[in-house]
C-alpha positions as CSV (number, residue, x, y, z in Angstrom):
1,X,-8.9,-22.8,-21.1
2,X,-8.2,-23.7,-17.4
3,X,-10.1,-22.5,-14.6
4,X,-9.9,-24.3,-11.6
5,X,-8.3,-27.5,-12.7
6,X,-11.1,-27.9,-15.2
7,X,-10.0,-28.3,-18.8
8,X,-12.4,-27.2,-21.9
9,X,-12.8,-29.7,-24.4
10,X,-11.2,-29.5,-27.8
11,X,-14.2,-28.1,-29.7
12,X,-16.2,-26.3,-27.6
13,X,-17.0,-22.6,-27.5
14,X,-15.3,-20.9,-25.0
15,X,-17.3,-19.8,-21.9
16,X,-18.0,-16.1,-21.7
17,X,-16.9,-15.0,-17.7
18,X,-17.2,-17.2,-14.9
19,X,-19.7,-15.8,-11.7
20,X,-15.9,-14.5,-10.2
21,X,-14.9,-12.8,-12.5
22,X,-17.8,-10.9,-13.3
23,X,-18.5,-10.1,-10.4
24,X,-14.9,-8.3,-9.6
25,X,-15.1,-6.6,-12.9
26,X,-18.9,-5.5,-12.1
27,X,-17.0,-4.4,-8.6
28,X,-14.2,-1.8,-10.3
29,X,-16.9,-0.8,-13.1
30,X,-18.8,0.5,-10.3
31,X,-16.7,1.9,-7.4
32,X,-14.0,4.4,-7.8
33,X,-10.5,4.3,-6.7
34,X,-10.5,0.6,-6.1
35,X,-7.0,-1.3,-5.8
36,X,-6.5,-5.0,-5.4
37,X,-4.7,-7.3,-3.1
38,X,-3.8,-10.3,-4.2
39,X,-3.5,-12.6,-1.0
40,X,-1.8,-16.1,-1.4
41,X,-2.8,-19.9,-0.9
42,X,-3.7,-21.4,2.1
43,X,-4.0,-24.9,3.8
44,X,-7.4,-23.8,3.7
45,X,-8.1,-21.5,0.5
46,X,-7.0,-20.6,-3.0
47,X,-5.5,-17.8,-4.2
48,X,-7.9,-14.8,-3.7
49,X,-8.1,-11.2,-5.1
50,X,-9.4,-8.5,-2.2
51,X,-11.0,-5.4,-4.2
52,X,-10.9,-2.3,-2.0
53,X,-12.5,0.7,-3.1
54,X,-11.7,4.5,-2.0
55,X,-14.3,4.6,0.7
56,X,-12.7,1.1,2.2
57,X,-16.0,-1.2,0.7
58,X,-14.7,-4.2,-0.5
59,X,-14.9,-7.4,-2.2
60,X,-13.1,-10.9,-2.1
61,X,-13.5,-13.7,-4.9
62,X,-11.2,-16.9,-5.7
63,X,-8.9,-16.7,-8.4
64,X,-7.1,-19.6,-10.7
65,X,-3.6,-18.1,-9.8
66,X,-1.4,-15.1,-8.5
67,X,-0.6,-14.2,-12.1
68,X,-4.3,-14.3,-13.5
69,X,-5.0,-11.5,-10.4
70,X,-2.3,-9.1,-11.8
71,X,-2.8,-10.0,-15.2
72,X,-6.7,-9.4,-14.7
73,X,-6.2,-6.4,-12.6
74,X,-3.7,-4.7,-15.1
75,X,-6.1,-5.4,-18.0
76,X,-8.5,-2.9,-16.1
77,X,-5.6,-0.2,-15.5
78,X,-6.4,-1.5,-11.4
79,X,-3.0,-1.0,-9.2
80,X,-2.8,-4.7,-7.9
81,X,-0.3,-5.5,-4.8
82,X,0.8,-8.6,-3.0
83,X,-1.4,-8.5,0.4
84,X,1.4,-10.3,1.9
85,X,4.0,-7.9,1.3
86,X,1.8,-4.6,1.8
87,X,-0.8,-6.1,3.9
88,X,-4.3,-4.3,3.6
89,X,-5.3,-0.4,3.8
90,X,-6.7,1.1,6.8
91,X,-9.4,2.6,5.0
92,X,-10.9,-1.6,4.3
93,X,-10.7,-1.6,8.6
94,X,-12.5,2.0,8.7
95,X,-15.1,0.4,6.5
96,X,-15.7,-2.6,8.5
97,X,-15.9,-0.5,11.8
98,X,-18.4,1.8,10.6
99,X,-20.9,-0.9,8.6
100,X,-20.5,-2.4,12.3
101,X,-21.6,0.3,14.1
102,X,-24.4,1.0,11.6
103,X,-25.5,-2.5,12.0
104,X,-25.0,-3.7,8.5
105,X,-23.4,-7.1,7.6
C-alpha cells in the first residue's frame, strides 16, 4: 500500500484509515448533499479533495492522487468534479460569508 510515498513492508498488517481519510468519510457520513472537488498539485501543495455540503460547510484534506479522490468519492456514491474545470459552488462562498459575519472561524 502507498500513501504518501511511504511503502508498507512485505508482512505487515495493513493500516486501517489514515487521520485523512477518516475524517472526509466522517465528513459525507454526516452532512447531506455533499459533492467533492478535486483540486490539482501545486508548487506549493498536493493534490487535495474540497468536500462541500448542501448548506456550503466544507472540508479540505490531502489526497495520494487525483484518481484515489474519484475513486474514493465514487465508492461513497459522492458526485466528485475537477475544481479546475468547474471551479467551486457559490453556496461554499455563501458559507464563508455568513460564518464571517457571525464571527465564527
Amino acid at each position: 500500500m502507498k500513501w504518501f510515498g511511504r511503502r508498507q513492508k512485505a508482512g505487515t498488517m495493513r493500516r486501517a484509515e489514515t487521520p485523512d481519510q477518516a475524517h472526509l468519510k466522517e465528513f459525507v457520513q454526516t452532512r447531506q448533499g455533499v459533492e467533492g472537488f478535486v483540486e490539482p498539485r501545486t508548487a506549493v501543495t498536493e493534490y487535495t479533495l474540497l468536500l462541500v455540503a448542501i448548506d456550503g460547510e466544507w472540508t479540505r484534506r490531502r489526497v495520494p492522487s487525483v484518481q484515489w479522490a474519484h475513486n474514493f468519492l465514487n465508492k461513497l456514491g459522492i458526485p466528485s468534479y475537477d475544481a479546475a474545470v468547474v471551479g467551486y459552488p457559490p453556496r461554499m462562498r455563501e458559507y464563508n460569508a455568513r460564518m464571517k459575519k457571525n464571527g465564527l472561524p
